[in-house]
Legacy VTK file of the C-alpha trace (Angstrom):
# vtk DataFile Version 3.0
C-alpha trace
ASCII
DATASET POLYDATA
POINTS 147 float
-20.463 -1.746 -8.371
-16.844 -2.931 -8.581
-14.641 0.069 -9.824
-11.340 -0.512 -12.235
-8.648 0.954 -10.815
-5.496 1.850 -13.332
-2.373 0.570 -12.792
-0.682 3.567 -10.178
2.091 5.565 -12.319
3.019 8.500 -11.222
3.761 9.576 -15.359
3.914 7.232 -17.810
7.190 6.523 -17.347
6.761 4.923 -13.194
9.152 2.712 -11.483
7.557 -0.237 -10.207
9.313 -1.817 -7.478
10.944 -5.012 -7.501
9.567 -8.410 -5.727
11.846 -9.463 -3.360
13.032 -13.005 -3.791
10.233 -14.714 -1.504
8.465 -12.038 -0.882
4.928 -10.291 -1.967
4.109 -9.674 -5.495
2.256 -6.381 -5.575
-0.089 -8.272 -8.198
-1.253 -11.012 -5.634
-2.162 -6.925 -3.240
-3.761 -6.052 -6.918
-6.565 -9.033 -6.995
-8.493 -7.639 -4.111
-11.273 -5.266 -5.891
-12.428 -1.529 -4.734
-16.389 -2.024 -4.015
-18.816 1.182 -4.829
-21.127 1.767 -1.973
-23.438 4.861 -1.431
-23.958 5.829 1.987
-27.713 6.764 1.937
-27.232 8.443 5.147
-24.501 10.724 4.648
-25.248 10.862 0.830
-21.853 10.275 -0.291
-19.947 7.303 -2.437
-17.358 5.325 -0.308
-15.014 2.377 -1.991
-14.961 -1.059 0.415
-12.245 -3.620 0.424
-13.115 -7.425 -1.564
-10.609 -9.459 -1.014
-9.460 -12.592 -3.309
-9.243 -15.871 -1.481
-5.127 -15.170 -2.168
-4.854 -12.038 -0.133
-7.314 -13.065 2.551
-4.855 -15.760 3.501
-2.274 -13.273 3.627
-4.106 -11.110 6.969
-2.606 -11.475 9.834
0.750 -13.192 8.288
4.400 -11.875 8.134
5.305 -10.493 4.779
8.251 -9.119 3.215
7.215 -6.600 0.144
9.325 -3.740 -1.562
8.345 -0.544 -2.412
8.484 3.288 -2.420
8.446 5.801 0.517
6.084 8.445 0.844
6.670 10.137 4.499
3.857 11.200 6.340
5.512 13.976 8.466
6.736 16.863 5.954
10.723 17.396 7.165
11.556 14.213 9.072
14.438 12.334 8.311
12.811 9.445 9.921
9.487 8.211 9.690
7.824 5.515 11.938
4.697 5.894 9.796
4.569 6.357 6.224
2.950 5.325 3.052
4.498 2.143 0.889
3.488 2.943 -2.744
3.564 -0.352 -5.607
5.075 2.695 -7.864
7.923 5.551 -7.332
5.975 8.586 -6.377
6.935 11.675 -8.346
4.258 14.102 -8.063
1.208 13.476 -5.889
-1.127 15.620 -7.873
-0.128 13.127 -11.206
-1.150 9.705 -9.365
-4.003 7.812 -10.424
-3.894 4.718 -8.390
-6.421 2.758 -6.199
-6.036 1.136 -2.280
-4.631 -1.914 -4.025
-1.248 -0.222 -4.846
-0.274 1.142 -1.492
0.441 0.244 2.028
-0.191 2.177 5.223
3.308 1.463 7.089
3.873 1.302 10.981
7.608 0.550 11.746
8.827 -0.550 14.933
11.591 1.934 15.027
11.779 5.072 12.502
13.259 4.463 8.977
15.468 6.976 6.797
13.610 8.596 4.079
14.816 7.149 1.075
13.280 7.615 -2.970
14.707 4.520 -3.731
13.436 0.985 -3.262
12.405 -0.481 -0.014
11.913 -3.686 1.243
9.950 -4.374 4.624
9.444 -7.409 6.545
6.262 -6.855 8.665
2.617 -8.297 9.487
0.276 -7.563 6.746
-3.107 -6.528 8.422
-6.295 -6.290 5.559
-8.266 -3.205 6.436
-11.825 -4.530 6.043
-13.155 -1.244 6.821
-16.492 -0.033 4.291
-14.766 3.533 4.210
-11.376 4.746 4.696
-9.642 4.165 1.340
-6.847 2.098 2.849
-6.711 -1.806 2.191
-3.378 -2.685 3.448
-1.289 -2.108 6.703
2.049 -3.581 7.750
2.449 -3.397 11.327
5.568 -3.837 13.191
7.341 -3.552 10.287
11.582 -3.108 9.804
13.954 -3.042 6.472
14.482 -6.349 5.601
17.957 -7.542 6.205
20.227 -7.133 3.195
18.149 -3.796 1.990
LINES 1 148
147 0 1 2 3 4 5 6 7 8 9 10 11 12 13 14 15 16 17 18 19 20 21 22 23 24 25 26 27 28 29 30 31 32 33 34 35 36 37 38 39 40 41 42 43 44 45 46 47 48 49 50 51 52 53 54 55 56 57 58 59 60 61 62 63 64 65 66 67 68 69 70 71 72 73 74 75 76 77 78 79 80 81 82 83 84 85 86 87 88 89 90 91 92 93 94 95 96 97 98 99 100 101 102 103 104 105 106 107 108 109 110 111 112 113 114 115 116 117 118 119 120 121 122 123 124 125 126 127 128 129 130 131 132 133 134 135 136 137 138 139 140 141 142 143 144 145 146
């Protein structure tokens, strides 16, 4: 079963972060579909990755993408892990969005917490994982020069 997942606003009012000039279009991250799969063995639903031929040619390739800081460790003011969201966060109980509108972030060295835009320059690994809930990671990421 292929699940619809909602465009990821926060309220109805969401920032949605800018494409860099060059860079990744969150809608090319968007094409890859959440997959329905029961687990008979643990009884439970999981979502797995599908990936359009577009995004498959991305793995493994250096990106540059922009988007919205959620830190991962409550009270840093710099995180070397953290979550890249498509849309500006403003509530985490309000967001209905699926693992095509986020990014699990590793940085090479720790970036300042920000709520404003962010662009990263980093290589974008596909999470082909059948459970998990996370499609995208940028490894050995760093702010793009001129952000």
């Amino acid at each position: 079963m292929i699940i619809a997942v909602p465009r990821a606003q926060a309220h109805d009012d969401g920032v949605k972060a800018p494409t860099p000039e060059g860079g990744l279009s969150w809608d090319v991250l968007e094409s890859a579909q959440a997959i329905e799969w029961h687990d008979q063995a643990t009884d439970r639903n999981y979502l797995k990755p599908s990936f359009s031929a577009e995004v498959a040619a991305l793995d493994n390739q250096t990106v540059t993408v922009a988007g919205f800081m959620m830190p991962t460790e409550e009270g840093k003011a710099e995180q070397s892990r953290f979550i890249l969201f498509q849309y500006q966060p403003d509530c985490l109980f309000h967001m209905a969005m699926g693992p095509t509108h986020f990014i699990d972030v590793h940085t090479s060295q720790a970036v300042r917490v920000t709520d404003g835009p962010l662009v990263l320059k980093g290589t974008l690994r596909l999470v082909k994982a059948d459970r998990g809930g996370i499609f995208y990671r940028l490894d050995d990421s760093s702010v793009a020069t001129g952000s």
